[in-house]
N, C-alpha and C positions, 0 to 999 in steps of 0.2 A: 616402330621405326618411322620418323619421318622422310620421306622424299619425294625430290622436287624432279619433275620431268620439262626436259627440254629438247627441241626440236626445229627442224626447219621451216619458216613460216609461212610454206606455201604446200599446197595439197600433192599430196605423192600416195599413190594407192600403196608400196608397199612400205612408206611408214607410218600408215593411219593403219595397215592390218598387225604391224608389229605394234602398235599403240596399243591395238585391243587383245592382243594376248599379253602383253606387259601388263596392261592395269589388270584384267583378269587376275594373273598372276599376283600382283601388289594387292588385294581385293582380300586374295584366298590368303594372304600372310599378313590379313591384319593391319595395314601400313596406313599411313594417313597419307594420301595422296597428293601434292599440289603442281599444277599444270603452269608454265609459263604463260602469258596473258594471250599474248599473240597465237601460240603457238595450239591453244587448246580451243582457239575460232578455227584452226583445219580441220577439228572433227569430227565424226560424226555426231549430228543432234542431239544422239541417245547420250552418247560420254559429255558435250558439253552442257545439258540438262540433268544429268546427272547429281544425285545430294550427296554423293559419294568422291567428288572431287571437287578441291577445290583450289584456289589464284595464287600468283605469287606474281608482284613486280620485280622486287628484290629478296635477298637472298639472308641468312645469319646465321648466327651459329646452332639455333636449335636443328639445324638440317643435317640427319644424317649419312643423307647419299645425294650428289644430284645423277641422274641419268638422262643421258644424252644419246638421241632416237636421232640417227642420219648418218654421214659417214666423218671424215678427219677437221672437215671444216667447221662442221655442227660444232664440234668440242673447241676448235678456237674461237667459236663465239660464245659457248657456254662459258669459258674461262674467266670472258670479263664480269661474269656473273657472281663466278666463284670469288674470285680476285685472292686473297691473301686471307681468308678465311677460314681455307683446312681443308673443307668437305671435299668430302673422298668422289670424284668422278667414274663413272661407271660408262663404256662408251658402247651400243646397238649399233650395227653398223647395216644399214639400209643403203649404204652408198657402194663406194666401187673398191678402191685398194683397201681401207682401213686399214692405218698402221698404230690408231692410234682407238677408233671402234673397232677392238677383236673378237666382240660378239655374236654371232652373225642370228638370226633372228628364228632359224630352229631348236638353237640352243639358249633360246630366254627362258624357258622353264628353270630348266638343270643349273643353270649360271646362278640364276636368282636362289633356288634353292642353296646351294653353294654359298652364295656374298650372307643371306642370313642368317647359314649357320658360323658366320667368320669363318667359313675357309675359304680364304683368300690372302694375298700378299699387296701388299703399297708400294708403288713405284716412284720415287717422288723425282719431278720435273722441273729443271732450274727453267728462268726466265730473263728475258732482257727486259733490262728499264732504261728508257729514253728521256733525257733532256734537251730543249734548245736555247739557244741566246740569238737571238730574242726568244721569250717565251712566247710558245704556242699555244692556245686555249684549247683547241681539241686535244692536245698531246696530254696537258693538262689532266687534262678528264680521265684517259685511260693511256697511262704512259707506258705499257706494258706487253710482251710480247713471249708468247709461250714457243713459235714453231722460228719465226727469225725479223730482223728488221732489215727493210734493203731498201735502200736510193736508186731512185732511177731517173732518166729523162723524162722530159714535158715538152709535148707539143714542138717534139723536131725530130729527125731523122740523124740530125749528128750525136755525135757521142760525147761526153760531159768528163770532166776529168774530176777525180774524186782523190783530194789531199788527205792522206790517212794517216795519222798518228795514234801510238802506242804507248800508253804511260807517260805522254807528254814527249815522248821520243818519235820522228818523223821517221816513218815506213817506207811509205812510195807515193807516187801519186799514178790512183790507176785511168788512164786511158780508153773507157770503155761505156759500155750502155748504163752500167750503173754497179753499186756494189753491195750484199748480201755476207750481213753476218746474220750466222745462225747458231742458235744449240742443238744439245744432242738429240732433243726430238725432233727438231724441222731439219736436220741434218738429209734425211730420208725425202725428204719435200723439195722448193724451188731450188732446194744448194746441190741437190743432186742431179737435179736436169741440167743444170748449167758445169757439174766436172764435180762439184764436192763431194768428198770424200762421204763414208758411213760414219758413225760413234754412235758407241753402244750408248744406253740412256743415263748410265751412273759415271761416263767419264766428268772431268772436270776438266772440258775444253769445250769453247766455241772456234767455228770455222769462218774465216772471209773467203769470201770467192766471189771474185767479178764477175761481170757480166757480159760476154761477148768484148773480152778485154781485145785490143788491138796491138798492144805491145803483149807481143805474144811470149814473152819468158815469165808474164804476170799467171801464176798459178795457185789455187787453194791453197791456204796457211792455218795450219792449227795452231790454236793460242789459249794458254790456260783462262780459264773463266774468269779469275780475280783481275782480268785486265782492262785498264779505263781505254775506251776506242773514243777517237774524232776525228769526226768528218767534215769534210768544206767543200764545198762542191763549186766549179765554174764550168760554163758553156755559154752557148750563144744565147741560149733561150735566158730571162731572168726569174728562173722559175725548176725545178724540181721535185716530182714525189719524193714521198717515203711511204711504207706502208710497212704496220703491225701487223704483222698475220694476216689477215683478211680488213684491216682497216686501213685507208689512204689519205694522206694527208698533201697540201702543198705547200711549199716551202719557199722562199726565197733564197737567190745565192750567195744572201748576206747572213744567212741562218749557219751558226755554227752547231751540229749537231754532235752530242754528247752518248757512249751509249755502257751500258757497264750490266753486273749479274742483279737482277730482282734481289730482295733482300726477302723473297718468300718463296717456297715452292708453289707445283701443283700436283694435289697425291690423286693418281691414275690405279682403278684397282684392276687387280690380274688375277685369273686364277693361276693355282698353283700348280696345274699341270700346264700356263703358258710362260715361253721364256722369249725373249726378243729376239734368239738365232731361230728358232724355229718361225718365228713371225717372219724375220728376213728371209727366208729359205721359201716362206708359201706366197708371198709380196711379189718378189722378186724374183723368182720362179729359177732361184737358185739349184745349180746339179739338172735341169731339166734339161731332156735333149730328145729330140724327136726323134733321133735315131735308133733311140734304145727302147 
């Protein structure tokens, strides 16, 4: 089996000691190993001198796992990696909530045992794809977003009004710090700090929700996936983010933004005794009450 390990690029004691029982493990099963470039200067001498591992800038089809060493963010930046290519993501989760690494890194023996004897299940992940007019050269490059995309202000304290249309059908214009469509996986992430609602990962809906809206009857709205969103943003400022997941872009107020379903997944593997209510229930710390 080949696979590709990725991780966050700066030194963290306890994902360089989940690294070394990871390869251990990949070692002992045979695997060809390859390490992302950045990622395999965190560690230690012995693994990066190592004749037993070896690089990957980019990614293709011969790979058949990549796995992702840190917590929810690691995987949305593994993702650009992955992009529309298939490989099945595997996520360690060295970080804090992982909703998305449910690994957690006493169970990397057992789990890996598991994923290579296939027994395991695919979770497959829709994604937002972004366009603008004018075109944008970074958006360009990676127009893609697995957790959500959201508008926001630049460099002011007032709040920006964001003209929304549906299918070429005008919504609202919301009134607020900025606006946040997400899918069923980032549903759990920034849409839920701000009031959005959950979805489980196989519905076929994305969520808008604004952002500290000020016309306060403006609330979460579920809308089936297959729908074309645009966005127009005005304020005082001439100027605007956007950010993919973990990527930020700026924009202009003259920038009509376009945003609609990826025409690919992303497959997340699971084992088969995890299901996404029991993730929500230990996340979320659902039924927990200190009183009992």
């Amino acid at each position: 089996m080949k696979v590709a390990i990725y991780g966050q690029n700066y030194v963290k004691e306890t994902t360089q000691k989940a690294v070394e029982q990871l390869l251990d493990v990949l070692l002992d099963k045979k695997a060809d190993v390859f390490f992302e470039r950045e990622f395999l200067t965190t560690q230690s001498s012995e693994i990066q001198n190592s004749s037993k591992v070896q690089i990957f800038d980019a990614l293709d089809t011969s790979y058949d796992l990549l796995i992702s060493v840190g917590g929810d963010g690691t995987i949305l930046r593994a993702v650009t990696y992955v992009r529309d290519l298939g490989i099945p993501i595997v996520g360690i989760n060295t970080g804090r909530l992982g909703f998305l690494a449910t690994i957690q890194t006493e169970d990397i023996e057992s789990a890996l045992t598991e994923i290579f004897k296939g027994e395991y299940k695919i979770s497959e992940r829709s994604l937002l794809s972004v366009s603008t007019e004018p075109e944008h050269e970074d958006i360009l490059k990676t127009n893609f977003a697995l957790n959500e995309i959201a508008i926001s202000r630049k460099n002011t304290t007032s709040m920006i009004t964001v003209d929304t249309h549906l299918n070429d059908l005008y919504l609202t214009s919301y009134w607020a710090d900025g606006l946040i469509l997400s899918t069923p996986t980032g549903s759990t992430g920034y849409s839920l700090s701000c009031g959005g609602p959950v979805i489980t990962p196989d519905a076929k809906s994305f969520a808008l929700t604004p952002i500290a809206p000020h016309n306060l009857s403006a609330r979460p709205l579920i809308i089936p996936d297959n729908t074309t969103v645009k966005l127009k943003v005005n304020g005082r400022e001439d100027q605007f983010l956007m950010s993919l997941d973990s990527r930020i872009v700026t924009l202009s107020n003259t920038t009509t933004v376009t945003i609609e379903k990826a025409n690919f997944v992303v497959k997340m593997v699971e084992l088969l005794d995890e299901t996404f209510l029991e993730t929500l229930r230990k996340k979320l710390l659902w039924g927990e009450d200190r009183r009992n």
